[in-house]
Phi, psi and omega in degrees: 000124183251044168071183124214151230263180187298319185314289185316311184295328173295327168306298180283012177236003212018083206261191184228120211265127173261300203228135173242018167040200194282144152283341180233044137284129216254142163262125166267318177217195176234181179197147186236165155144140173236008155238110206314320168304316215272342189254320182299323183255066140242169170301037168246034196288132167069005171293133141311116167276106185274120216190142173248337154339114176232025198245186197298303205302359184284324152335301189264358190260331156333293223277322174299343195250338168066052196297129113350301199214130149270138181211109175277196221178155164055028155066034168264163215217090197298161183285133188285357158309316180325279188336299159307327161312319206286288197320317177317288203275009164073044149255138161334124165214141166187160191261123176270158169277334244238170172291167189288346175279315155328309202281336190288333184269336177301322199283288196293037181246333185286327193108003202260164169222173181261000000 
């Protein structure tokens, strides 16, 4: 499976770019989950993250995962401390309009699996 890059995944969810990190970092899969130990111990190293979390600690857990992209869900709205991390450690973060089963059947409509 060869992925896609971050740019591309922002496009196909029209998503709304806060920090836009490397844009042209190839994302392989995807990871879902909004309670942040459950996401630090699954298989979600180097994933895009699907998530309704929006406060700073979303960050540190990104950075421990060697997380690519944040992707809040559900038209929620991140803290701007968050933003500003994200923009710190060059990871993507951006906001779906769309539910977290919406954003999630787009990725694997994209080709990403979880």
């Amino acid at each position: 499976m060869p992925g896609k890059t971050v740019s591309e995944i922002c496009g196909a969810l029209n998503a709304t770019v806060h920090a836009a990190g490397d844009e042209s970092k190839t994302v392989l899969r995807a990871a879902v989950g909004d309670l942040l130990s459950f996401v630090m111990g699954g298989d979600s190293d180097g994933a895009a993250w699907v998530t309704i979390q929006t406060h700073l600690n979303v960050a540190a857990v990104a950075v421990l995962k060697e997380m690519p992209m944040i992707i809040i869900a559900a038209g929620r709205v991140p803290a701007v401390d968050l933003i500003v991390r994200c923009a710190e450690e060059n990871i993507a973060l951006v906001t779906s309009p769309d539910s977290i089963f919406g954003t999630c059947a787009a990725l694997g409509r994209l080709g990403l699996e979880g």
